[in-house]
C-alpha positions as CSV (number, residue, x, y, z in Angstrom):
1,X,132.8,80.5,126.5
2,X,133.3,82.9,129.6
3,X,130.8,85.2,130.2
4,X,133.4,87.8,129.7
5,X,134.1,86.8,126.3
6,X,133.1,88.7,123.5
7,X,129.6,86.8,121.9
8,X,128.5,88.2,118.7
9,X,126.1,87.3,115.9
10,X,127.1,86.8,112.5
11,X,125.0,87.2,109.4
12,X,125.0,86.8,105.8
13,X,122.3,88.5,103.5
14,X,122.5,89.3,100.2
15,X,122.8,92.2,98.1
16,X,119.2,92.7,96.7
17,X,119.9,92.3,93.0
18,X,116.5,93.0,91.7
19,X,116.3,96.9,92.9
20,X,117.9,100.1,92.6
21,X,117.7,101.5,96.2
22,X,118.9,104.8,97.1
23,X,120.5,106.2,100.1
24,X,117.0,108.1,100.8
25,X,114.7,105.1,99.3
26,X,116.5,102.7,101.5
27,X,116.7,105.3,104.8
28,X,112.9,105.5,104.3
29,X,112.7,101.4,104.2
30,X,114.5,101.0,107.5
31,X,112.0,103.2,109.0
32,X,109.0,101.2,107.2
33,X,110.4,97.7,108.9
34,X,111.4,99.1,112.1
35,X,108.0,100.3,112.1
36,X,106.0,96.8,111.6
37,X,109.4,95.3,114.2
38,X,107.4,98.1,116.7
39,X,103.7,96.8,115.4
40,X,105.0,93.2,116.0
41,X,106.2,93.6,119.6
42,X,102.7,95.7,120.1
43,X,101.0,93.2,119.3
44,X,102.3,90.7,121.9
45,X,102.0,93.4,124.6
46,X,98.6,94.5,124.2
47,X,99.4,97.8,122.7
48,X,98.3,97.7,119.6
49,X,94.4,98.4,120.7
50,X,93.2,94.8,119.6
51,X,91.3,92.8,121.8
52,X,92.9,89.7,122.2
53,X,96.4,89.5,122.2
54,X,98.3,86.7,120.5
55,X,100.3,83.7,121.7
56,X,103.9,84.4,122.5
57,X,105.7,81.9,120.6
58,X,103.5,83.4,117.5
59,X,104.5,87.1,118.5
60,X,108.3,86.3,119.3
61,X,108.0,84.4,115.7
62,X,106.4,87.7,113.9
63,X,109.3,89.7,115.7
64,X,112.0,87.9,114.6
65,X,110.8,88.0,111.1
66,X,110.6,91.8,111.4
67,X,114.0,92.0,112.8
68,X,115.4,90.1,109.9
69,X,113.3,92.3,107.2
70,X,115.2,95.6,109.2
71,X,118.8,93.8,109.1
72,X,118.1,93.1,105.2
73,X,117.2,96.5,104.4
74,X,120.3,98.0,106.8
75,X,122.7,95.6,105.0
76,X,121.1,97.1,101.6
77,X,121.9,100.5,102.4
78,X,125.6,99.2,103.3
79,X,125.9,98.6,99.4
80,X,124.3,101.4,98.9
81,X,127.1,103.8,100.8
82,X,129.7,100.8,99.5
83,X,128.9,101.7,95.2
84,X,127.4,104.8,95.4
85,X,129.3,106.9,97.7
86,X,132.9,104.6,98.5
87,X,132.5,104.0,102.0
88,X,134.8,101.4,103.5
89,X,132.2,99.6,105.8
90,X,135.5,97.6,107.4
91,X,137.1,100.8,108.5
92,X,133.7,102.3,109.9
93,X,132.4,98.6,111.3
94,X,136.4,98.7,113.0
95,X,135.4,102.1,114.2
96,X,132.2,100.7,115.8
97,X,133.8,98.0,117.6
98,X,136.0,100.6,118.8
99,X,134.0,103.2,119.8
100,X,131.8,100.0,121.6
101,X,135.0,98.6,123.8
102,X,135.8,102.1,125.1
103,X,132.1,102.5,125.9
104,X,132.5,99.4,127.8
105,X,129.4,98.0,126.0
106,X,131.9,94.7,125.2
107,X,135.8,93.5,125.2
């Protein structure tokens, strides 16, 4: 691939089946993970006001998990604004890309 080709990362997660999330409950989670996704990346750089800092390939590990837990709970409030309040996440994830490309942020 050129390095002026567009790269991109696709994933799937599932809708949560066992909760009823709601737009606020959900907006409140994102902020929870991204919170420990901060704590993680603390931790690694000393920041977090612990002694001894931990192994990179440990911290970059505990990041990643974190990451995944904020994408989980941002794909769970895409259902959420999908059933509860008929957004069309194509139209506004088109919009994005959009919005992106005249930015210049990608092609």
């Amino acid at each position: 691939m050129s390095k002026d080709a567009m790269q991109s990362k696709t994933i799937i997660l599932p809708r949560l089946n066992r909760l009823s999330p709601s737009l606020e409950s959900t907006a409140l989670k994102i902020m929870e993970e991204s919170g420990e996704l901060a704590q993680a990346i603390g931790k690694f750089r000393g920041l977090s006001g612990e002694h001894q800092r931990i192994e990179e390939q440990e911290a970059m590990q505990m990041v990643a998990q974190e990451l995944v837990d904020v994408a989980q709970t941002a794909v769970t409030m895409m259902f959420v604004l999908e059933e509860q309040y008929g957004i069309d996440l194509a139209v506004v994830l088109e919009e994005h890309l959009t919005k992106l490309r005249q930015k210049g942020y990608c092609d």
